[in-house]
KOLMAR-757908 format. One record per residue (C-alpha): residue number from 1; residue in three letters; x, y, z. Coordinates in steps of 0.02 Angstrom, whole numbers, plus 50000, padded with zeros to 5 digits. Layout:
BEGIN
<rec><n>NUM</n><res>ALA</res><c1>X</c1><c2>Y</c2><c3>Z</c3></rec>
...
This chain:
BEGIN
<rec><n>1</n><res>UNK</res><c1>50000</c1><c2>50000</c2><c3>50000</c3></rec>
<rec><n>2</n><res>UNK</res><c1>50058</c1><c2>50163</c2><c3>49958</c3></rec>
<rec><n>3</n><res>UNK</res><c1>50082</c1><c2>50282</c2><c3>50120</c3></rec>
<rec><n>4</n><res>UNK</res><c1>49961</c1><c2>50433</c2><c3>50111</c3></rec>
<rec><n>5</n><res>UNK</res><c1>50028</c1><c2>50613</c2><c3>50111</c3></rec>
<rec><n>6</n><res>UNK</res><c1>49996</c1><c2>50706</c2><c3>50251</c3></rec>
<rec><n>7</n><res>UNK</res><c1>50043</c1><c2>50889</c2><c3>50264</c3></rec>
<rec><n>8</n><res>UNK</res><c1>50142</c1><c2>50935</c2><c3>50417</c3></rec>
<rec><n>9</n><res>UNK</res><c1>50188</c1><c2>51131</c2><c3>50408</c3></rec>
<rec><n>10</n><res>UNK</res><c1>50283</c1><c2>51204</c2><c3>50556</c3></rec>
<rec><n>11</n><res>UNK</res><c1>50251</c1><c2>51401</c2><c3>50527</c3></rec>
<rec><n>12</n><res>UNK</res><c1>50402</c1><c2>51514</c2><c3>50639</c3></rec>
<rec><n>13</n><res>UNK</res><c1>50507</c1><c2>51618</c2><c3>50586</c3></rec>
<rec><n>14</n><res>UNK</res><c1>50640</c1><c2>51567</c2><c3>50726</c3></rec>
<rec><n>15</n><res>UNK</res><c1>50648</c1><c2>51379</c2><c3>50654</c3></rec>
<rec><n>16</n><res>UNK</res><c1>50615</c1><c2>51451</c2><c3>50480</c3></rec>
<rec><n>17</n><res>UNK</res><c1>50777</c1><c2>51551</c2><c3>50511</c3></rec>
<rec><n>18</n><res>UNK</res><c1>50881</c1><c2>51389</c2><c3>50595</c3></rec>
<rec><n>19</n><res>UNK</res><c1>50880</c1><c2>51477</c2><c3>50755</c3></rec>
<rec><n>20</n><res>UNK</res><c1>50744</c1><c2>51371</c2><c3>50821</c3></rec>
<rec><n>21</n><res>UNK</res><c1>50729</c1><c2>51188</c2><c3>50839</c3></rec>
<rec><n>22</n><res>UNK</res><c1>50559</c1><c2>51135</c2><c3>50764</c3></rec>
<rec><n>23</n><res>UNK</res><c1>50477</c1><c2>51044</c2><c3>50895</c3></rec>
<rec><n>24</n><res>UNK</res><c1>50286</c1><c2>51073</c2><c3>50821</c3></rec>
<rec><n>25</n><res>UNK</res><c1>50337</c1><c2>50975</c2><c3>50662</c3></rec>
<rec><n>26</n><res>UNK</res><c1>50385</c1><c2>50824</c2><c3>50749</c3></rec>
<rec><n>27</n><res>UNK</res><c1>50236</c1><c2>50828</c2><c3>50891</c3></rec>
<rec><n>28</n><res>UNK</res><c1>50130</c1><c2>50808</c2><c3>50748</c3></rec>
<rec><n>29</n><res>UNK</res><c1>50218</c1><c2>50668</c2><c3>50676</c3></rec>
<rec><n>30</n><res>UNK</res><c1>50221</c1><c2>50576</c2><c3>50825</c3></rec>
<rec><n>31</n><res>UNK</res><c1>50050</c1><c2>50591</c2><c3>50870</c3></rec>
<rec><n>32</n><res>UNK</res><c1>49999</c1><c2>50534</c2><c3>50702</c3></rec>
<rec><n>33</n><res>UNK</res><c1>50101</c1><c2>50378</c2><c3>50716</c3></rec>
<rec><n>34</n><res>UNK</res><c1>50007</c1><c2>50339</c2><c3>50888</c3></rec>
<rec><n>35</n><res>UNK</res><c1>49852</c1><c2>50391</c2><c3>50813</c3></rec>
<rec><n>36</n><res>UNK</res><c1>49839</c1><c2>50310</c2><c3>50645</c3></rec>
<rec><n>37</n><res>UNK</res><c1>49863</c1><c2>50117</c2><c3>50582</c3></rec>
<rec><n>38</n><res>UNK</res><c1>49837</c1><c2>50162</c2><c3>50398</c3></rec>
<rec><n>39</n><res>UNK</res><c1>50028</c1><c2>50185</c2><c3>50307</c3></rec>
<rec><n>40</n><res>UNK</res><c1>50067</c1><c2>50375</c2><c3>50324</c3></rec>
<rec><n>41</n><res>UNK</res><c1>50209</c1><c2>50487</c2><c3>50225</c3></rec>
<rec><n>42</n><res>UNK</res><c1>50214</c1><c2>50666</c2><c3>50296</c3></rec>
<rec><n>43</n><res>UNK</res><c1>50256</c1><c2>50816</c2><c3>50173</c3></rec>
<rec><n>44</n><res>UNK</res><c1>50332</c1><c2>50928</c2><c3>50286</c3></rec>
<rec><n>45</n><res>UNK</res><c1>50347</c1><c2>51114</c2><c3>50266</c3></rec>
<rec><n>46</n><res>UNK</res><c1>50465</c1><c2>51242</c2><c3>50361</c3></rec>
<rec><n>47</n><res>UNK</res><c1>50393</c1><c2>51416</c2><c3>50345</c3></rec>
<rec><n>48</n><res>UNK</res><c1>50419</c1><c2>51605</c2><c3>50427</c3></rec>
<rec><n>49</n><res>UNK</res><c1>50267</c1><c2>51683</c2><c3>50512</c3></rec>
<rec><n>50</n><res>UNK</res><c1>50225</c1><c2>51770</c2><c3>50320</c3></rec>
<rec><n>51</n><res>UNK</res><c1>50055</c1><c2>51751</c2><c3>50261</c3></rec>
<rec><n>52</n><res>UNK</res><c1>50129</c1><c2>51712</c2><c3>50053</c3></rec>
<rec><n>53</n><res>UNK</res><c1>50246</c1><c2>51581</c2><c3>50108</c3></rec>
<rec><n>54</n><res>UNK</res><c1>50098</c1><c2>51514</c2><c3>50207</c3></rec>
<rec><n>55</n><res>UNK</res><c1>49964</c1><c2>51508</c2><c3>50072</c3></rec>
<rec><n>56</n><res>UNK</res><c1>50102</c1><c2>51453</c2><c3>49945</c3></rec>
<rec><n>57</n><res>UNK</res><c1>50145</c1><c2>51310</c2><c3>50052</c3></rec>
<rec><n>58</n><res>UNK</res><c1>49955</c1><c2>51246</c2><c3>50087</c3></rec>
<rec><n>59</n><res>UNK</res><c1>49918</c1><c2>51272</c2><c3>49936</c3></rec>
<rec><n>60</n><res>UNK</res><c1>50069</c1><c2>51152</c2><c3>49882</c3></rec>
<rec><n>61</n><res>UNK</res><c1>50025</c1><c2>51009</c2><c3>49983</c3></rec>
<rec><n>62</n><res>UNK</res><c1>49831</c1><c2>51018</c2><c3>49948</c3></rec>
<rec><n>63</n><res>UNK</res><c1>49841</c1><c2>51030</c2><c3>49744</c3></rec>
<rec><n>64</n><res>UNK</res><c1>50018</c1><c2>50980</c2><c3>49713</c3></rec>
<rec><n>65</n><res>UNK</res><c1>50075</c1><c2>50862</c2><c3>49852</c3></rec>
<rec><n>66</n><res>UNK</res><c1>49873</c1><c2>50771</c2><c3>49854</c3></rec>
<rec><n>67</n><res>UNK</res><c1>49876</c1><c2>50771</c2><c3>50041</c3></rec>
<rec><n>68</n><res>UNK</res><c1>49698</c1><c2>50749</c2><c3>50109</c3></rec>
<rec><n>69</n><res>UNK</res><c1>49764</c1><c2>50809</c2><c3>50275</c3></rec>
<rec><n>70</n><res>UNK</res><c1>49843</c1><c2>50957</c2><c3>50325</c3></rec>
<rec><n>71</n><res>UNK</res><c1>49894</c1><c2>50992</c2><c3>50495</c3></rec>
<rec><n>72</n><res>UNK</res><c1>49993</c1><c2>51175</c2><c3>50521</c3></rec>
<rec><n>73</n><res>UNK</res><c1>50063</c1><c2>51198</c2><c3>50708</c3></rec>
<rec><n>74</n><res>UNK</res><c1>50107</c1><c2>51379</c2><c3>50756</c3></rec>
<rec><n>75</n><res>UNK</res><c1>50059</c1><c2>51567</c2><c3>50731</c3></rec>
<rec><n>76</n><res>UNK</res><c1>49884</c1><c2>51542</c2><c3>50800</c3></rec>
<rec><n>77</n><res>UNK</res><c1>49919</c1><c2>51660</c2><c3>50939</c3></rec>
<rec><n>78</n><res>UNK</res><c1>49864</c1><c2>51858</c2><c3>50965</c3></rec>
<rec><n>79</n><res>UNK</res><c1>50050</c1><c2>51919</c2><c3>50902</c3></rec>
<rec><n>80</n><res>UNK</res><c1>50055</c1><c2>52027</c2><c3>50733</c3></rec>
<rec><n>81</n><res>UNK</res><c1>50184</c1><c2>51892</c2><c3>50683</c3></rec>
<rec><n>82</n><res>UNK</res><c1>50046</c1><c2>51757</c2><c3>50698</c3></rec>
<rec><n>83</n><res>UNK</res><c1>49950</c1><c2>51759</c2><c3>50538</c3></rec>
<rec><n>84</n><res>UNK</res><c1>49913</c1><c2>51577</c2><c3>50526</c3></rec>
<rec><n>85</n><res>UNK</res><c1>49708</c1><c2>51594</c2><c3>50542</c3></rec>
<rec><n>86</n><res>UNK</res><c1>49722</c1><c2>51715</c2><c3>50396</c3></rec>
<rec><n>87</n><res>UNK</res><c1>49836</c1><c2>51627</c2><c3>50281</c3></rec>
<rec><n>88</n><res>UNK</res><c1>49714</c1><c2>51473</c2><c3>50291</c3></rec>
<rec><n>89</n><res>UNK</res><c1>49547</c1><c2>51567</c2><c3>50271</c3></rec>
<rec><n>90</n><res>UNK</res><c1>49625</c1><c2>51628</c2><c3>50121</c3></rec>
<rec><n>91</n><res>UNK</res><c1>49651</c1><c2>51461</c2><c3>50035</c3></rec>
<rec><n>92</n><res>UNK</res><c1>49495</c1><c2>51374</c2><c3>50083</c3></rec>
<rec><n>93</n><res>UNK</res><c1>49332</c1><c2>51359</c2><c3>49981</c3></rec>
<rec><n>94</n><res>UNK</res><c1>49238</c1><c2>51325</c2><c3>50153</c3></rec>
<rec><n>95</n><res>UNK</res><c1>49276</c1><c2>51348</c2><c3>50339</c3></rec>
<rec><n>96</n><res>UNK</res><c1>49227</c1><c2>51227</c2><c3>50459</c3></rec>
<rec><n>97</n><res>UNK</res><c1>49224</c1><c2>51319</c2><c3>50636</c3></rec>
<rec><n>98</n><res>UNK</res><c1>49204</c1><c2>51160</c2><c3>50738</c3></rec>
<rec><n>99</n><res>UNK</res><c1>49364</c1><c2>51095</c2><c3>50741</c3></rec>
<rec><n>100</n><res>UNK</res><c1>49430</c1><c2>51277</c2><c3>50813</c3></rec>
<rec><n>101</n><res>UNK</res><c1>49311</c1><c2>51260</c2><c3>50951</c3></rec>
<rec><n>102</n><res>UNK</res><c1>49321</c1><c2>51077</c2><c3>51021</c3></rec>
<rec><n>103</n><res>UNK</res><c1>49521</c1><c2>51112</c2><c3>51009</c3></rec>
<rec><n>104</n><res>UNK</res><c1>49495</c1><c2>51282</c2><c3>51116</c3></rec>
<rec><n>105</n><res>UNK</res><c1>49339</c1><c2>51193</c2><c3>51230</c3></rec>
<rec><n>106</n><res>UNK</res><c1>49456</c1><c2>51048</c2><c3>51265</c3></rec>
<rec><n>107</n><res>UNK</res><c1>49639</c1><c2>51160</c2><c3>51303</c3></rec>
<rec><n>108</n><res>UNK</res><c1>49535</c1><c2>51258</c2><c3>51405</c3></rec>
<rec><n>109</n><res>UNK</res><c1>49502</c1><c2>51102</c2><c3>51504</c3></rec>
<rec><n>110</n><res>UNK</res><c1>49697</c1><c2>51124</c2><c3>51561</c3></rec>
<rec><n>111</n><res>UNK</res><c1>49760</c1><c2>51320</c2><c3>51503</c3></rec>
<rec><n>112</n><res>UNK</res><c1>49653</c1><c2>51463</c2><c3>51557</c3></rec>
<rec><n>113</n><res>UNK</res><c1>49769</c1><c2>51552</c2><c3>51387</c3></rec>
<rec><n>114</n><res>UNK</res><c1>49659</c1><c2>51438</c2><c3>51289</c3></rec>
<rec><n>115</n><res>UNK</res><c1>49541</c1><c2>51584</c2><c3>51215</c3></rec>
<rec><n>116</n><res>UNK</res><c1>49703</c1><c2>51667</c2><c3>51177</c3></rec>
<rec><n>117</n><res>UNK</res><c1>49707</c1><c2>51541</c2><c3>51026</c3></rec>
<rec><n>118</n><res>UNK</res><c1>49634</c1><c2>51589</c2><c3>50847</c3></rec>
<rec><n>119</n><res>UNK</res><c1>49656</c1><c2>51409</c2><c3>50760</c3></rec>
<rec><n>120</n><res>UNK</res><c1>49539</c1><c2>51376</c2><c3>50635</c3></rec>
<rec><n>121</n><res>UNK</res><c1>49510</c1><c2>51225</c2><c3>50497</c3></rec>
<rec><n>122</n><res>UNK</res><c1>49432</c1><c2>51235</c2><c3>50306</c3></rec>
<rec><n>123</n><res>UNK</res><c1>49425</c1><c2>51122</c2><c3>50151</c3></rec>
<rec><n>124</n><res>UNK</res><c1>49521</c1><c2>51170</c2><c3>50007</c3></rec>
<rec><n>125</n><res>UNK</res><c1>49458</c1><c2>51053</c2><c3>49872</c3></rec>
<rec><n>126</n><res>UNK</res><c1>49489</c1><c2>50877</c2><c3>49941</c3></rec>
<rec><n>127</n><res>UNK</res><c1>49579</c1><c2>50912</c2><c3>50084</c3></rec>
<rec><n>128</n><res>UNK</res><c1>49552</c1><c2>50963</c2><c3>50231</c3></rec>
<rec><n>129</n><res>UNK</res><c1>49669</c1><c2>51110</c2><c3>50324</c3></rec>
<rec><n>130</n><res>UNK</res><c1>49680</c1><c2>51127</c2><c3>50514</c3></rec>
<rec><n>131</n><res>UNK</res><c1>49767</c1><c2>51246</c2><c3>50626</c3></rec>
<rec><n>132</n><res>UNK</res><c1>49847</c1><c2>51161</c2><c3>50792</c3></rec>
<rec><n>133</n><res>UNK</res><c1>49961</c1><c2>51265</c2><c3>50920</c3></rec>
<rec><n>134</n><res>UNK</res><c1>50132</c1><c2>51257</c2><c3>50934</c3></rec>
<rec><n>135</n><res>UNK</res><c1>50175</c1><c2>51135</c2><c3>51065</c3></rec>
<rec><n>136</n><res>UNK</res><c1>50198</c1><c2>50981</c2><c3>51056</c3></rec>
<rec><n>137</n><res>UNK</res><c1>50081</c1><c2>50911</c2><c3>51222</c3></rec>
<rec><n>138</n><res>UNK</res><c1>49950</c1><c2>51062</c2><c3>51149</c3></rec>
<rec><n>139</n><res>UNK</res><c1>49957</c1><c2>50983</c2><c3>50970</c3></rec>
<rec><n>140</n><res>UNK</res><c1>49928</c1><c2>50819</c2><c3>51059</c3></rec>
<rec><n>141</n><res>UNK</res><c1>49759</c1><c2>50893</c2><c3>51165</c3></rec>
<rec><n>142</n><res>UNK</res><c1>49696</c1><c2>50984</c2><c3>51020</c3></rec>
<rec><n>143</n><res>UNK</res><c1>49708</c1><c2>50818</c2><c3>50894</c3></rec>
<rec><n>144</n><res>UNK</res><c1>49636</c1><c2>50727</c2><c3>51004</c3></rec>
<rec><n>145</n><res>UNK</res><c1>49478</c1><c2>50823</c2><c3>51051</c3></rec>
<rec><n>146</n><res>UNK</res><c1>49455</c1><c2>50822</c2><c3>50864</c3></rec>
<rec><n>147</n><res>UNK</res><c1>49533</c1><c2>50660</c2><c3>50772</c3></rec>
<rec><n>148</n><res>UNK</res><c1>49392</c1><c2>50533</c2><c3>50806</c3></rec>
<rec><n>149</n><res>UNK</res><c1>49278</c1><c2>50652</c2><c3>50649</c3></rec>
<rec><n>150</n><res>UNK</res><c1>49442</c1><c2>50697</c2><c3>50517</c3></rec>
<rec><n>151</n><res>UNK</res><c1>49436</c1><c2>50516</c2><c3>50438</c3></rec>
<rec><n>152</n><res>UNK</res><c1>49251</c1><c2>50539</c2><c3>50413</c3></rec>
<rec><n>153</n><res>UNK</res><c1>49268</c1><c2>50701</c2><c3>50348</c3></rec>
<rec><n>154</n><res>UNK</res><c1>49401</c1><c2>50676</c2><c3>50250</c3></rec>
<rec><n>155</n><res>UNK</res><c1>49256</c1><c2>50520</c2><c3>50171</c3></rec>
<rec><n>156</n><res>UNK</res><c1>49147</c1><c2>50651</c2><c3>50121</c3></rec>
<rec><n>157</n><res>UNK</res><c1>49265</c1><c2>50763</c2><c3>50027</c3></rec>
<rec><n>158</n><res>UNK</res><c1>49351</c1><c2>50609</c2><c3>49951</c3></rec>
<rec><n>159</n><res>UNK</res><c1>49514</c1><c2>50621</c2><c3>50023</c3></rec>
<rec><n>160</n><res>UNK</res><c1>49619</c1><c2>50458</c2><c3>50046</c3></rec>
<rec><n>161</n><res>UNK</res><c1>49548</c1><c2>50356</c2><c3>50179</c3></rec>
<rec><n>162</n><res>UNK</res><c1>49616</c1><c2>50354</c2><c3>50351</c3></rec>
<rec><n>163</n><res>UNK</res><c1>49616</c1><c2>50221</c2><c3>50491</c3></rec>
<rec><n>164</n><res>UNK</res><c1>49643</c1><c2>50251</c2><c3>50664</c3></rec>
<rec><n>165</n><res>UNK</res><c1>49724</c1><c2>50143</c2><c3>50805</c3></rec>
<rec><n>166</n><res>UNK</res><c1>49566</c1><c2>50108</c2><c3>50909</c3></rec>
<rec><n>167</n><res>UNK</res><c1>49652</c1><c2>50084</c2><c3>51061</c3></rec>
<rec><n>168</n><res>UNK</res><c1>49707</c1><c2>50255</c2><c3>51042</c3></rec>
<rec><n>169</n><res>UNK</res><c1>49588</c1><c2>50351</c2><c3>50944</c3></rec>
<rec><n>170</n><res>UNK</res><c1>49414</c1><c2>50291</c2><c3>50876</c3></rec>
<rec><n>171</n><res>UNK</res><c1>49357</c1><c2>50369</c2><c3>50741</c3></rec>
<rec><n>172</n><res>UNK</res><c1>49183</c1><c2>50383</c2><c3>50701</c3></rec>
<rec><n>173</n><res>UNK</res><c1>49083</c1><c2>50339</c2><c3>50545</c3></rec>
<rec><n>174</n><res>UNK</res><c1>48883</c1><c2>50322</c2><c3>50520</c3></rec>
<rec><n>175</n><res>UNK</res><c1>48850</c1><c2>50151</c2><c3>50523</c3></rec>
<rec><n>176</n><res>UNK</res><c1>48772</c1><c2>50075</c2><c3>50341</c3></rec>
């Protein structure tokens, strides 16, 4: 079977730059290797806190790269720097404002600096685009408040299909 693409784009200028380990990147990657049993590639992207280099680059990995899934991990916050939100409303046909507020609704379970956050998700075409913060135990909260409904969604825009570790995460699906 032929590992599906998944987008993984780290958005900071400091790792952009080299002066900054990427640690959002790779707390993505690992939970997706917890989360998921189906055979998974990511297409990673390294990009500054610019709103071009951020459209470019989802824009890449949804019509170039084919990936179904795109996760992005930092400048969600309140900054001017963090243009993130606006980047992806930018390059999405539709928004789809429940993932932003189960991943806020369930932070704010452990960070009062929850509202702080402006992460949003949208479909471009056939994949589906979703803001996550940029640490790695808050990417970690925020997928999994939302995972158990992307491999269903990502059914009804006919992206690849996605199967999820049950012991982990289950992922629902209408039954019939």
């Amino acid at each position: 079977m032929i590992p599906v693409p998944i987008g993984v784009v780290t958005i900071s200028d400091r790792a952009s730059a080299g002066v900054y380990e990427d640690k959002g990147g790779p707390g993505i990657e690992a939970a997706l290797a917890d989360i998921l049993t189906t055979p998974w590639r990511p297409a990673r992207r390294l990009v500054p806190d610019e709103r071009a280099a951020i459209e470019a680059a989802l824009r890449d990995l949804a019509d170039v790269e084919g990936c179904g899934l795109i996760l992005t991990t930092g400048g969600t916050g309140p900054s001017p720097r963090d243009v993130t939100p606006e980047a992806t409303a930018a390059v999405c046909d539709r928004l789809m404002p429940g993932f932003g507020e189960a991943m806020r609704a369930r932070s704010l379970l452990e960070v009062p600096t929850a509202i702080l956050s402006r992460q949003i998700a949208g479909l471009r075409g056939a994949s589906l685009i979703i803001n996550l913060p940029g640490k790695p135990a808050a990417i970690r909260t925020c997928l999994d408040a939302v995972f158990p409904a992307i491999p269903y969604c990502l059914d009804l825009i006919g992206a690849a299909r996605l199967e999820t570790n049950t012991d982990v995460c289950v992922a629902f699906r209408p039954k019939g």
